[in-house]
C-alpha positions in Angstrom: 38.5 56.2 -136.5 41.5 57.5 -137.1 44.4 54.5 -138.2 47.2 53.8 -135.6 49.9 51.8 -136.6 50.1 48.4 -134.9 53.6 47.9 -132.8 55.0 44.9 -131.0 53.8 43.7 -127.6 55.2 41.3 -125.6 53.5 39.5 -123.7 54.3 36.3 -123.5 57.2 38.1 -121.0 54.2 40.8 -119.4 52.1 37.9 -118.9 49.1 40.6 -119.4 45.4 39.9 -120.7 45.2 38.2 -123.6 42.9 40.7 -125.6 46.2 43.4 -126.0 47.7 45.4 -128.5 50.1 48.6 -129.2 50.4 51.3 -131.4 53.1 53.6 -132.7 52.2 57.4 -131.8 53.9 60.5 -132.3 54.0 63.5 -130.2 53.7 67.2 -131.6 57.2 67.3 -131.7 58.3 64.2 -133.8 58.6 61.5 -131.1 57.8 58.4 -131.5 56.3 56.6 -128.5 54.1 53.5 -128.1 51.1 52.8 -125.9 49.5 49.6 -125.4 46.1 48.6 -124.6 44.8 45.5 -122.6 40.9 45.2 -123.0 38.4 44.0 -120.8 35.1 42.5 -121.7 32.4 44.5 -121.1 34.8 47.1 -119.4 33.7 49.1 -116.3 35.6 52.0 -117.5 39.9 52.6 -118.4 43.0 52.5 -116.1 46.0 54.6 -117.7 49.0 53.3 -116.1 51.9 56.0 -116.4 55.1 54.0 -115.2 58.2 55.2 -113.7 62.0 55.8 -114.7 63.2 53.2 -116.7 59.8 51.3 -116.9 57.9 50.1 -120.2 54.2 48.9 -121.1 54.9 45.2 -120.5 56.3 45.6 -116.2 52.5 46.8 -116.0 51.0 43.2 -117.3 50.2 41.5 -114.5 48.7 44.9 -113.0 46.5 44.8 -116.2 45.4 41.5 -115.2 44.1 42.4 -112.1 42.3 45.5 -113.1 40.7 43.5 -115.6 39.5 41.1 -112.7 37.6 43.9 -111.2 36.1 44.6 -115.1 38.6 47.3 -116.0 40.5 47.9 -119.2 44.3 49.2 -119.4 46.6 51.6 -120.7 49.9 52.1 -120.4 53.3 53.9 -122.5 56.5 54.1 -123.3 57.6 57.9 -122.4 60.5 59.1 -125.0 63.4 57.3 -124.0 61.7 54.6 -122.6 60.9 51.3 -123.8 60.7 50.9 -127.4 59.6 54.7 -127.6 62.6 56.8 -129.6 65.6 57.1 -127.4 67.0 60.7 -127.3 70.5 59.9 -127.4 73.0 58.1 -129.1 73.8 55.9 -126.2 70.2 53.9 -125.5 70.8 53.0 -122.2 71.4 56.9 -121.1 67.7 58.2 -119.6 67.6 61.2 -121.1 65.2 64.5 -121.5 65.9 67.7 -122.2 63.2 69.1 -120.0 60.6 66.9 -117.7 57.8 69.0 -119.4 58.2 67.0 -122.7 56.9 64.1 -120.9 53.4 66.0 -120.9 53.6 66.1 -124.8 53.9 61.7 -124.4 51.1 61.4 -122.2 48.7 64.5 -124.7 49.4 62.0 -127.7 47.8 59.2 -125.5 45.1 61.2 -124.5 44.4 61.8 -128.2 44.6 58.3 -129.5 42.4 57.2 -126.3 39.5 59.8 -127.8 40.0 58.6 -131.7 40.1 54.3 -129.9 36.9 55.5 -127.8 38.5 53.6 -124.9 35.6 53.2 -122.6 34.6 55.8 -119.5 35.0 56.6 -116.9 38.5 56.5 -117.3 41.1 56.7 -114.2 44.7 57.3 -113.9 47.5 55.6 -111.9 51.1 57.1 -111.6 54.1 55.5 -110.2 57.3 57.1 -109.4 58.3 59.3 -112.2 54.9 59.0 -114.0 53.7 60.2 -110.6 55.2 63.7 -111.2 54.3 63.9 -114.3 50.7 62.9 -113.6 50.8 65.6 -111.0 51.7 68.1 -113.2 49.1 66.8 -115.8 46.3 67.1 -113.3 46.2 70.7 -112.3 44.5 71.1 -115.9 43.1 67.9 -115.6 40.1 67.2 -118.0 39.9 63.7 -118.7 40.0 61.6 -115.7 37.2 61.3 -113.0 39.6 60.2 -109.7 43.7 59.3 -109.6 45.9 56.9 -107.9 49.5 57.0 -107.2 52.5 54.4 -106.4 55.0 55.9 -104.2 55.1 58.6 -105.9 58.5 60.6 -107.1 57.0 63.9 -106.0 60.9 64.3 -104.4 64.1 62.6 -104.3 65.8 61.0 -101.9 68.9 62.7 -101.4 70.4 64.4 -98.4 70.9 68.1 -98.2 74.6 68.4 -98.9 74.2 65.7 -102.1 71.0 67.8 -103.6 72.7 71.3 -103.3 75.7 69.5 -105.3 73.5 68.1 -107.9 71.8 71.7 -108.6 75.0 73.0 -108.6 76.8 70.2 -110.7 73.5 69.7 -113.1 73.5 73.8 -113.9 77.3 74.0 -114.5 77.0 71.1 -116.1 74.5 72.2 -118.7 77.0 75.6 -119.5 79.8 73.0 -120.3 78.0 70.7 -122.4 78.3 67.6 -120.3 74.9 67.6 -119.6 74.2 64.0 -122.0 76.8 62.4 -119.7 75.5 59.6 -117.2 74.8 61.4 -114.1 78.0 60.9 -110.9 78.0 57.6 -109.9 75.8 56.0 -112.6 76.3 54.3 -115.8 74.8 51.9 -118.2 73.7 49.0 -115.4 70.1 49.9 -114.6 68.2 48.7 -111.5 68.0 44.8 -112.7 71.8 44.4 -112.5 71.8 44.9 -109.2 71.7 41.3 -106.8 68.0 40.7 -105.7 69.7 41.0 -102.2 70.6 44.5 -102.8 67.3 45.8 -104.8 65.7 48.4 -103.5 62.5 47.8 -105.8 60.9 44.7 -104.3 60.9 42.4 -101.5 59.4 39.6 -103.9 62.0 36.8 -105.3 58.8 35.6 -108.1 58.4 39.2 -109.2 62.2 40.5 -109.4 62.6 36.9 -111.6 59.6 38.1 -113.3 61.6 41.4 -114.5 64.8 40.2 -114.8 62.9 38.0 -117.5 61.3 40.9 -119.1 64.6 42.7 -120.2 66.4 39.7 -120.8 64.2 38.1 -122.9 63.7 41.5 -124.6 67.0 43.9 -124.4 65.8 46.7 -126.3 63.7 47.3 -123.3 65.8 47.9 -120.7 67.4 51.7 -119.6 70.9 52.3 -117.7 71.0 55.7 -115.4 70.0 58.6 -116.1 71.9 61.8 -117.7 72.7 64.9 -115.7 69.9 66.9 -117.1 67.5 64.0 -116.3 68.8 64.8 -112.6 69.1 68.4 -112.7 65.7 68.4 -115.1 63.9 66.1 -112.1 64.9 68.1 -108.9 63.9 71.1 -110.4 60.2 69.8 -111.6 59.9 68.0 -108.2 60.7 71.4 -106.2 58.1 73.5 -108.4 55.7 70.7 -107.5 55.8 71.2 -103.9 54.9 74.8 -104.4 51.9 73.8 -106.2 48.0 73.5 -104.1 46.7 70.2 -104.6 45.1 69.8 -107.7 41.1 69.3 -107.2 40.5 65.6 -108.4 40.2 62.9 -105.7 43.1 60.4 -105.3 44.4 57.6 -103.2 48.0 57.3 -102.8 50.3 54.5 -101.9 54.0 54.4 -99.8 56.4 52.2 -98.7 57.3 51.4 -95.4 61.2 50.9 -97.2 61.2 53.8 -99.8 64.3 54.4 -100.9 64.3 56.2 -104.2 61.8 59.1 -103.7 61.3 61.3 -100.7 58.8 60.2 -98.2 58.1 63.8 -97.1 57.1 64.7 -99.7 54.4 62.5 -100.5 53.2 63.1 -96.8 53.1 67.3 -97.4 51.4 66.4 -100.4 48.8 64.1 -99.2 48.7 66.5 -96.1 47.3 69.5 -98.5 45.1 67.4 -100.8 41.6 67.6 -99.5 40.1 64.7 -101.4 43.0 62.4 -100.7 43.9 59.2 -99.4 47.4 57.9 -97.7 47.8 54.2 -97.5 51.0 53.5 -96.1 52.5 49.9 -97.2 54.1 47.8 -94.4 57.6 45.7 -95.3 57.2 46.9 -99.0 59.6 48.4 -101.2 59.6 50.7 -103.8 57.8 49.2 -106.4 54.4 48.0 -104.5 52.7 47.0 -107.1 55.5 44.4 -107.9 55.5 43.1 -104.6 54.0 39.9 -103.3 50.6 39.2 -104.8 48.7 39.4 -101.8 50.5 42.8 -102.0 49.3 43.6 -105.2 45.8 42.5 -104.9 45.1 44.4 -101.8 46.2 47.5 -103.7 44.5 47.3 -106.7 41.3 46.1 -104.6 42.0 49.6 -102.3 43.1 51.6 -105.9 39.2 50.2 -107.4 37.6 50.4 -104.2 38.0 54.2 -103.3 37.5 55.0 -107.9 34.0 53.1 -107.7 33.2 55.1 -104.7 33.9 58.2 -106.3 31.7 57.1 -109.1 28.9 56.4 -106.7 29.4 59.8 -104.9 28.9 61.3 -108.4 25.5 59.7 -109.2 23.7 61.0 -105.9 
């Protein structure tokens, strides 16, 4: 087996399974990322976890734990710019990328040190938000994973009309001046957790949005301000592309809330509309983040998420 260097993991704030680690991986083009690994005993096969804007490996521990109740080991990463992963600017709380496809380069160095860690199969895949493009584009050459689940899913933004045609417009002029590194209009450093609980349009849950607000407090270096104008301009154009795409072929079950708003509900619904092998499950009363929602919440989605990937597996067998 090829050697990984080890990185840190904290889970004493992720609250994940105990049997964890991380490792320090580098993409084709020189970025350092890190993935991290919670393992399950006699494991019924992996979970990659591909998070969202401004999300890191530990917001995912307590999803770990319950995928390892139902006998399943998990991965998640830091994308570049994320988490501990290299940050691309010199300001580390600007989300930055030069062009959303570099994110596929992140999730192809995971794929690789999955292979050389022999991570157990069948594996599976679950993107939220931002991973949930990404994992979209991933799929249409999709090699590796046997069914996929998504968490409201940033397949579009929410935006009206008049404020998306400005922020092509702005994002593209933008990039001809140079400004393009700037925080996007009306964002700065101050990232979703220093916004009042009251106000948060992530979770109806007071135990979980402490459980965050713990995370990045307890461990600063995790935690991301807005993003940059080309993150912005970079996003809407990957999103729009996407909704030209067919569906790709591999079964999924998909997840939306009732009180989404960050990404574009219709979206998701033209997408699940078009995908012949996929599910909707639209979440009453839940915000944007339902998988840090209530835990009766989150059990009945990872029970739903395991339910319909062990019937794909049984479907496979006859």
């Amino acid at each position: 087996m090829i050697g990984f260097k080890p990185s840190p993991l904290f889970n004493d704030v992720s609250l994940g399974p105990p049997d964890c680690s991380a490792y320090w991986l580098v993409t084709q083009d020189g970025i350092r990322i890190r993935v991290g690994l919670w393992k399950a005993k006699a494991p019924k096969g992996t979970v990659f976890i591909c998070p969202g804007y401004s999300e890191y490996i530990e917001k995912y521990g307590k999803t770990a734990q319950l995928f390892l109740e139902h006998g399943y080991t998990s991965v998640s990463l830091d994308w570049r710019g994320h988490g501990l992963a290299d940050r691309l600017t010199s300001n580390p709380l600007l989300g930055h990328v030069e062009t959303f496809s570099d994110y596929l380069k992140d999730f192809d160095a995971v794929i690789d040190w999955a292979k050389n860690f022999n991570l157990p199969k069948p594996w599976f895949v679950l993107g939220h938000s931002m991973g949930g493009a990404i994992l979209l584009r991933n799929l249409h050459e999709n090699k590796h994973f046997n069914a996929a689940a998504f968490s409201c899913p940033m397949w579009g933004i929410k935006l009206n009309p008049a404020l998306r045609i400005f922020a092509y417009i702005y994002g593209n002029l933008a990039r001809f001046l140079k400004l393009d590194k700037n925080f996007a209009p009306t964002r700065s450093e101050k990232g979703y957790f220093d916004e009042s609980f009251e106000k948060n349009a992530l979770t109806n849950d007071p135990d979980m949005w402490c459980y965050l607000i713990k995370q990045i407090t307890e461990q600063p270096s995790l935690k991301l301000g807005g993003p940059s104008v080309r993150w912005v301009n970079s996003a809407l154009k990957e999103t729009f592309k996407l909704s030209k795409l067919p569906s790709p072929k591999i079964p999924c079950i998909t997840f939306l809330a009732e009180d989404e708003r960050i990404v574009d509900p219709a979206r998701v619904h033209n997408r699940m509309k078009v995908w012949p092998n996929g599910i909707l499950h639209f979440i009453k009363s839940a915000r944007h983040e339902v998988l840090m929602e209530d835990i009766t919440t989150q059990k009945y989605v990872i029970q739903e998420i395991v339910s319909f990937f062990e019937s794909i597996e049984q479907s496979n067998k006859i």
